[in-house]
Structure formats: C-alpha cells, structure tokens
Backbone as CSV, one residue per row, in Angstrom:
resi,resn,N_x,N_y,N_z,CA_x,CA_y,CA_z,C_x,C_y,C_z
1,UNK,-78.261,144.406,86.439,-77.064,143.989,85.761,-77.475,143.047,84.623
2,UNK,-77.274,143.404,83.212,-77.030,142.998,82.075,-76.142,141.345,81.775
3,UNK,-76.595,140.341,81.560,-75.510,139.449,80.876,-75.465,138.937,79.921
4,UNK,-74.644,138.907,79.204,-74.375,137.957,77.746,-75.058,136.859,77.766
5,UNK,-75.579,136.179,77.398,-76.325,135.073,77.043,-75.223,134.131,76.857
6,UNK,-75.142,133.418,77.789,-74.476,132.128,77.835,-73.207,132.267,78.476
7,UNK,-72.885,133.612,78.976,-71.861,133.726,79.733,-71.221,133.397,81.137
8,UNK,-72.567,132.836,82.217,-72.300,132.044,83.188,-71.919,130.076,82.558
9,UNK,-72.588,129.926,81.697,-71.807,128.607,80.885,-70.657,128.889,80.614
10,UNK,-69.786,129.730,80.052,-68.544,129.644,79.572,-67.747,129.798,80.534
11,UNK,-68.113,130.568,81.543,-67.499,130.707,82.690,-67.511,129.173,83.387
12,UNK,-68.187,129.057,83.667,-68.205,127.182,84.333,-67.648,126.360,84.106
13,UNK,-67.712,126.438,81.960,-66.646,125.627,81.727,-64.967,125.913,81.770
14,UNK,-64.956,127.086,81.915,-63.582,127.292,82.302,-63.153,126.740,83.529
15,UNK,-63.794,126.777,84.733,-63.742,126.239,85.837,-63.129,124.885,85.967
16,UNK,-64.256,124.443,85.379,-64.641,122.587,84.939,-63.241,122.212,84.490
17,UNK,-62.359,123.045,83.351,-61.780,122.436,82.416,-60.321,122.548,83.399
18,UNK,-60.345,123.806,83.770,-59.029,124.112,84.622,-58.893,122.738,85.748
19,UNK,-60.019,122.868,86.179,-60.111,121.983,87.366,-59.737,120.363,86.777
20,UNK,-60.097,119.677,85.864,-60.147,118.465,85.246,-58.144,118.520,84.817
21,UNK,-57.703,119.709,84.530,-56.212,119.559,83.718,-55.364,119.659,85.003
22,UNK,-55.691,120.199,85.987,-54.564,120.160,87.102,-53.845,118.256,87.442
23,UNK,-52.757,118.792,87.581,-51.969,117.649,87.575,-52.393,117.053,88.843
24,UNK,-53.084,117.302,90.239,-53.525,117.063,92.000,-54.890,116.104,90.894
25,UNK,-54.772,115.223,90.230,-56.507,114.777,89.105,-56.535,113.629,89.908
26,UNK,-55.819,112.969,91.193,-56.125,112.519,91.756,-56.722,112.777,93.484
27,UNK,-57.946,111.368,94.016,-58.337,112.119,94.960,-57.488,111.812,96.307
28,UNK,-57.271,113.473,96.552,-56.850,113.532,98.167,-56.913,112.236,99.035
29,UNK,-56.429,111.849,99.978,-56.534,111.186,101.027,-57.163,109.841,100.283
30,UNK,-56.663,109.114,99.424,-57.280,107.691,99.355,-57.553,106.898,100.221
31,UNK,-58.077,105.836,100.352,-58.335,104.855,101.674,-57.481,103.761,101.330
32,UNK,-56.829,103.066,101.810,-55.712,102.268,101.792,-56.823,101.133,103.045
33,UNK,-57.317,99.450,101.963,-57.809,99.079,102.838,-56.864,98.549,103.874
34,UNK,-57.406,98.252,105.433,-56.638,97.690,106.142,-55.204,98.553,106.598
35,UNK,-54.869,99.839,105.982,-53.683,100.872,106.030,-53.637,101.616,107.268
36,UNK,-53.249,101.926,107.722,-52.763,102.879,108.884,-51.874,103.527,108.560
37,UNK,-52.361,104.808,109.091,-51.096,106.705,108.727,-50.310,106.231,110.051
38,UNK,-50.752,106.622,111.676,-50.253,106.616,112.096,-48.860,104.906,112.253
39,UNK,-49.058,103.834,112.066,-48.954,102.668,111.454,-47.685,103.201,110.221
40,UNK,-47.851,103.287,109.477,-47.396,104.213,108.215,-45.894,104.778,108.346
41,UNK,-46.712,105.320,108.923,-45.026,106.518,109.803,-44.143,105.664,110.332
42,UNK,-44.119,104.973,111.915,-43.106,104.291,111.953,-42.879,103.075,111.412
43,UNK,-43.229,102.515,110.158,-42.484,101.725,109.087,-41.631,102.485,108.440
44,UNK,-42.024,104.309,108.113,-41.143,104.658,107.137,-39.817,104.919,107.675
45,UNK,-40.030,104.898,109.383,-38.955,105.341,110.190,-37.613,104.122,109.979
46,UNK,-38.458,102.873,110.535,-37.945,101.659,110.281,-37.464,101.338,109.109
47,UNK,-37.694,101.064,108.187,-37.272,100.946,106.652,-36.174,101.987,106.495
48,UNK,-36.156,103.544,107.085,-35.150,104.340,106.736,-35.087,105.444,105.233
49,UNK,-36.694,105.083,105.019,-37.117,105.512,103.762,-36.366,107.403,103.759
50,UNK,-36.432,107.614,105.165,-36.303,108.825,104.842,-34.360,109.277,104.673
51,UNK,-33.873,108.206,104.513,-32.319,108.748,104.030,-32.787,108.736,102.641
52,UNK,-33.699,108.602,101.836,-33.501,108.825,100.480,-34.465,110.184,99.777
53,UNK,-35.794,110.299,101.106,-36.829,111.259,100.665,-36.913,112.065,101.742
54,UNK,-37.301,113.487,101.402,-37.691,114.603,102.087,-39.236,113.875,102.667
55,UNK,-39.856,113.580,103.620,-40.872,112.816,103.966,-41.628,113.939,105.484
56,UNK,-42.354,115.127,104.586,-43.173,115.773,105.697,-43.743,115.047,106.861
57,UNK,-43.609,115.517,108.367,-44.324,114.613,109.528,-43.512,113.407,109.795
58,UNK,-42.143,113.072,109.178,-41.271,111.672,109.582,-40.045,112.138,109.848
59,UNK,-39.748,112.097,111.284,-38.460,112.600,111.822,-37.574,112.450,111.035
60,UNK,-36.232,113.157,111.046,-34.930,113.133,110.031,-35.247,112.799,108.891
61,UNK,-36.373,112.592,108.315,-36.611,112.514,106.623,-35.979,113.492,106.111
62,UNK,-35.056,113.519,105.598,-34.386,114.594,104.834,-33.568,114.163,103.974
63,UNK,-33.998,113.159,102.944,-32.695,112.408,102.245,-32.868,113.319,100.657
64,UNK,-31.650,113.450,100.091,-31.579,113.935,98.908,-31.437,113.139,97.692
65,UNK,-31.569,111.868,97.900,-31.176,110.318,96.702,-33.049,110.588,95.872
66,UNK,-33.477,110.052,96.248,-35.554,110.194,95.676,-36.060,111.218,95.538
67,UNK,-37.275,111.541,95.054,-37.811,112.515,94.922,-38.678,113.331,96.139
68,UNK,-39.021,114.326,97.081,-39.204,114.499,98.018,-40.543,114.019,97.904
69,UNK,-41.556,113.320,98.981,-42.702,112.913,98.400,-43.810,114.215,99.375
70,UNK,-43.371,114.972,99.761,-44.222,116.454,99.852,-45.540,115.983,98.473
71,UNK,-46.487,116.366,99.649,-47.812,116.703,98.655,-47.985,115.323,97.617
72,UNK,-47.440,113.980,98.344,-47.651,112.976,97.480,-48.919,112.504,97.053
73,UNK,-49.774,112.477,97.853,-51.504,112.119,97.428,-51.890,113.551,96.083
74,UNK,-51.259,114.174,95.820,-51.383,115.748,95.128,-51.387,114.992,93.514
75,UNK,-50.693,113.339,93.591,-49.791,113.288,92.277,-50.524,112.099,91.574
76,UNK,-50.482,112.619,90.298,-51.200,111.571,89.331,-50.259,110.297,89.442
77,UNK,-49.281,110.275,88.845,-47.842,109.097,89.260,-47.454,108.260,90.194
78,UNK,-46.620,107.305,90.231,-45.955,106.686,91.287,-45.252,106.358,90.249
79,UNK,-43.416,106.335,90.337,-42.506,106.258,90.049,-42.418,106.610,88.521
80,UNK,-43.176,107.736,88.148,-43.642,107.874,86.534,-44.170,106.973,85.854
81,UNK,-44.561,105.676,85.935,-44.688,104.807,85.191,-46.659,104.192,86.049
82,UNK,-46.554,103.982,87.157,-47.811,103.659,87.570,-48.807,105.057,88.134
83,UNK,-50.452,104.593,87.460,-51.507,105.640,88.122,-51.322,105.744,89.598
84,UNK,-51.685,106.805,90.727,-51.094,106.818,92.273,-52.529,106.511,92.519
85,UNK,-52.532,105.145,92.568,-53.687,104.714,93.688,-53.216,102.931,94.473
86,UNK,-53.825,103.249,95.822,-53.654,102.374,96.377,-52.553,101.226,96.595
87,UNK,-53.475,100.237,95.612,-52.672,98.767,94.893,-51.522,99.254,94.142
88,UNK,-51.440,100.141,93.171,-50.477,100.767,92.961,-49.108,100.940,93.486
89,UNK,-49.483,101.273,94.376,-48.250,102.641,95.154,-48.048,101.310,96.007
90,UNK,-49.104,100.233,96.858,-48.053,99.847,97.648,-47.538,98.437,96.638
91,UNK,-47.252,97.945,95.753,-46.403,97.057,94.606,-45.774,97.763,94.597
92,UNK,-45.185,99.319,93.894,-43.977,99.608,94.000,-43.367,99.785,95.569
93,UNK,-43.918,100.136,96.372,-42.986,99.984,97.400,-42.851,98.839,97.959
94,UNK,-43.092,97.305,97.666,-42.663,96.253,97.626,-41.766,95.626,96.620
95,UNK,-42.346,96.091,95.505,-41.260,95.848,94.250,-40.775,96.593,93.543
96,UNK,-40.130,97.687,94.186,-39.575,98.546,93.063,-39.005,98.191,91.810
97,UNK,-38.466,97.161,92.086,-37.136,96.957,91.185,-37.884,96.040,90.094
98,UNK,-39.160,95.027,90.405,-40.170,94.665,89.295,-41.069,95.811,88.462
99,UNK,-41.431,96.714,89.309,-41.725,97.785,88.607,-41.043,98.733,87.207
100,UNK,-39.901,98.704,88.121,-39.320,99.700,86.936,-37.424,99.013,87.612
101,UNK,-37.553,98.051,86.197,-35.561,97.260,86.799,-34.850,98.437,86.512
102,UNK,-34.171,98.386,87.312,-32.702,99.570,87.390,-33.067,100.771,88.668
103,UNK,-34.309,101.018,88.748,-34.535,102.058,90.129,-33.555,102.135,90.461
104,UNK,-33.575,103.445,91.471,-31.955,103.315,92.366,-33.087,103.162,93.517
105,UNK,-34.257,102.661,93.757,-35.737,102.678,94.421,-35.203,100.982,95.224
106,UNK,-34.185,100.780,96.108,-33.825,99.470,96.638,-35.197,98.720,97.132
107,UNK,-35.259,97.379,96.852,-36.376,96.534,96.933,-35.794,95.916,98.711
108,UNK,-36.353,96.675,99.516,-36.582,96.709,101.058,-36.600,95.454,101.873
109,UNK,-37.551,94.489,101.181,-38.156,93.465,101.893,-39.773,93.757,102.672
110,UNK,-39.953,95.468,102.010,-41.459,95.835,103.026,-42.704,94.592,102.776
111,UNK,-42.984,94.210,103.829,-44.135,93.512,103.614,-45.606,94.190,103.372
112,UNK,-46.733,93.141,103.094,-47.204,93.735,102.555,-48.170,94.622,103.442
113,UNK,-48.129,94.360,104.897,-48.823,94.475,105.836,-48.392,96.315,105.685
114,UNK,-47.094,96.581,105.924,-46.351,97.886,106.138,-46.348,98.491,105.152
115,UNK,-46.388,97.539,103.492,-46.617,98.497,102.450,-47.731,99.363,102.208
116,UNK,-49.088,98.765,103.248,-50.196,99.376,103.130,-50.029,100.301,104.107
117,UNK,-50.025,100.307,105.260,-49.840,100.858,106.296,-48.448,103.078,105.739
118,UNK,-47.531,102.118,104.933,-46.553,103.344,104.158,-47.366,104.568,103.322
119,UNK,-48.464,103.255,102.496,-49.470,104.238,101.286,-50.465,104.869,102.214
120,UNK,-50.884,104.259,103.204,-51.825,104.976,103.876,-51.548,106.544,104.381
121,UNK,-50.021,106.388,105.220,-49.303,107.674,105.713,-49.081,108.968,104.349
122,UNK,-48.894,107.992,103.026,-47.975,108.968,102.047,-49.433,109.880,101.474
123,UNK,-50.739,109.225,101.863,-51.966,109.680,101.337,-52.349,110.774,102.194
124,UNK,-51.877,110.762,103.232,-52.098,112.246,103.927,-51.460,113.363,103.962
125,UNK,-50.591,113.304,102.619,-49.563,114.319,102.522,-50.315,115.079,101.468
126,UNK,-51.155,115.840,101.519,-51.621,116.832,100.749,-51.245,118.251,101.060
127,UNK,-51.782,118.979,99.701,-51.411,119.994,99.805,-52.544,121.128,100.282
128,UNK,-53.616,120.897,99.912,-54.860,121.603,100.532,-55.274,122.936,99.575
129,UNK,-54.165,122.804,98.484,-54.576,124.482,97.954,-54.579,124.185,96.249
130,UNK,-54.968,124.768,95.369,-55.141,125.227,94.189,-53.017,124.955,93.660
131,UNK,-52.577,124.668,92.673,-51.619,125.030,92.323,-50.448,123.605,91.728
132,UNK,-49.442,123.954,91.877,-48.752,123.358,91.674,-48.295,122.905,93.196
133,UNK,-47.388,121.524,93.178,-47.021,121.194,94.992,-46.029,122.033,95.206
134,UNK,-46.236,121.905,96.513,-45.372,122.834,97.199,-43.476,122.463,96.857
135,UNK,-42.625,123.504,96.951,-41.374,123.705,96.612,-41.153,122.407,96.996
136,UNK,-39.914,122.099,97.116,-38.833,121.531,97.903,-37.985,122.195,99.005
137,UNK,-37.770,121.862,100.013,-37.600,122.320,101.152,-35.709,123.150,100.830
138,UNK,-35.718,124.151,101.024,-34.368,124.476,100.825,-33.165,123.542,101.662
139,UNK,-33.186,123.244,103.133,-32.582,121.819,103.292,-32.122,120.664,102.322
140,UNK,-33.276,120.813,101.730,-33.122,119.418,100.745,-32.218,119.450,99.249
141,UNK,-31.882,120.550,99.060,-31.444,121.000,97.798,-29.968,121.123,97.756
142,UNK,-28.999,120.531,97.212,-27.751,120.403,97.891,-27.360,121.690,97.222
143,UNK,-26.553,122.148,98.478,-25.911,123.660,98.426,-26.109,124.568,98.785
144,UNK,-27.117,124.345,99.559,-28.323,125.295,100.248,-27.760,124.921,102.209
C-alpha cells in the first residue's frame, strides 16, 4: 500500500484539531480538594438543588427553573461567565448572586465545606463519549 507523503500528518492533525475544538476542553472528573461525590449528593438533596436542575444520580432532581447539569464536568463554563474548574464552580455555588447579580441562581447559605463536597459530585457527571452532551431528559421539558 502506496501513501501520499505526509498524509498520516494531516490526518493527525485533523484529529488533534477536532479534539482541541470540542466544547468537553475540559478534564473529566476534576479532583475537588478535600470534596466528596458521595458527600456531594446528599448536600444537593439537602439544599433542594434539584427543584431547580435535572441532576443525574440525585433522587427527584427534576426541576425545570436551571439548566439541567447532565454531563456537567463535559462543560467549559459555570454559569457562562466562569472557566468549570474547581475553585470556580464551588464560589458560584456559594455566591451566585456575587458572581453574576440578578441570577435567578438563589445564594443558599452552602458552606464551604458542602460547596466542595456539591463540585466534587457535579464532576462525576460525564458523558464518556465523543459529541455534544447528552439531550435533556424529555421529563424535563415542559409539555412533554
């Protein structure tokens, strides 16, 4: 078999480039120091986070007010405005409302113990595959 000269390079960089532009440009499963998933979960239970978000793995999470956070470790963002890492993600879920004034994102009272413990859980919500995140749950979509 015959090849073009330089055609496993161009191929690679296609790879490379696809791979670098996907919007998932952050990494999977961050470490949240001191955080706990299982920890995580029942704060989000407690707090009630899930009357506002679709929240995969958190009983009755099914709220239609927020954005569903399905495949949240997937996402460059936190509340459009901050990069999704760590320190990040748990300030807005302590301060939403310093983050970005006007949220409809209510400032909880989460401490900071549970805010880590929240980012830790929301970091295991991946998606595992090539693509865009997964839908939104037809449940979640009013009218459905």
């Amino acid at each position: 078999m015959t090849r073009a000269p330089g055609a496993l390079a161009r191929v690679a960089t296609v790879v490379v480039m696809g791979l670098a532009c996907r919007e998932e440009g952050v990494v999977a499963q961050q470490r949240v120091p001191g955080g706990s998933a299982a920890r995580g979960e029942r704060a989000l239970v407690a707090y009630g986070c899930g009357s506002c978000h679709v929240i995969p793995g958190v009983a009755a999470a099914s709220g239609r007010v927020g954005p569903p956070l399905t495949d949240f470790a997937d996402r460059t963002f936190v509340a459009g405005k901050l990069r999704n890492e760590p320190t990040a993600l748990t300030t807005w879920i302590q301060d939403p409302q310093i983050v970005s004034p006007g949220t409809a994102m209510p400032d909880l009272g989460v401490t900071n113990a549970d805010a880590r413990d929240m980012a830790a859980y929301l970091y295991t919500l991946v998606s595992r595959r090539l693509g865009p995140p997964h839908p939104i749950p037809e449940r979640a979509i009013p009218g459905h």
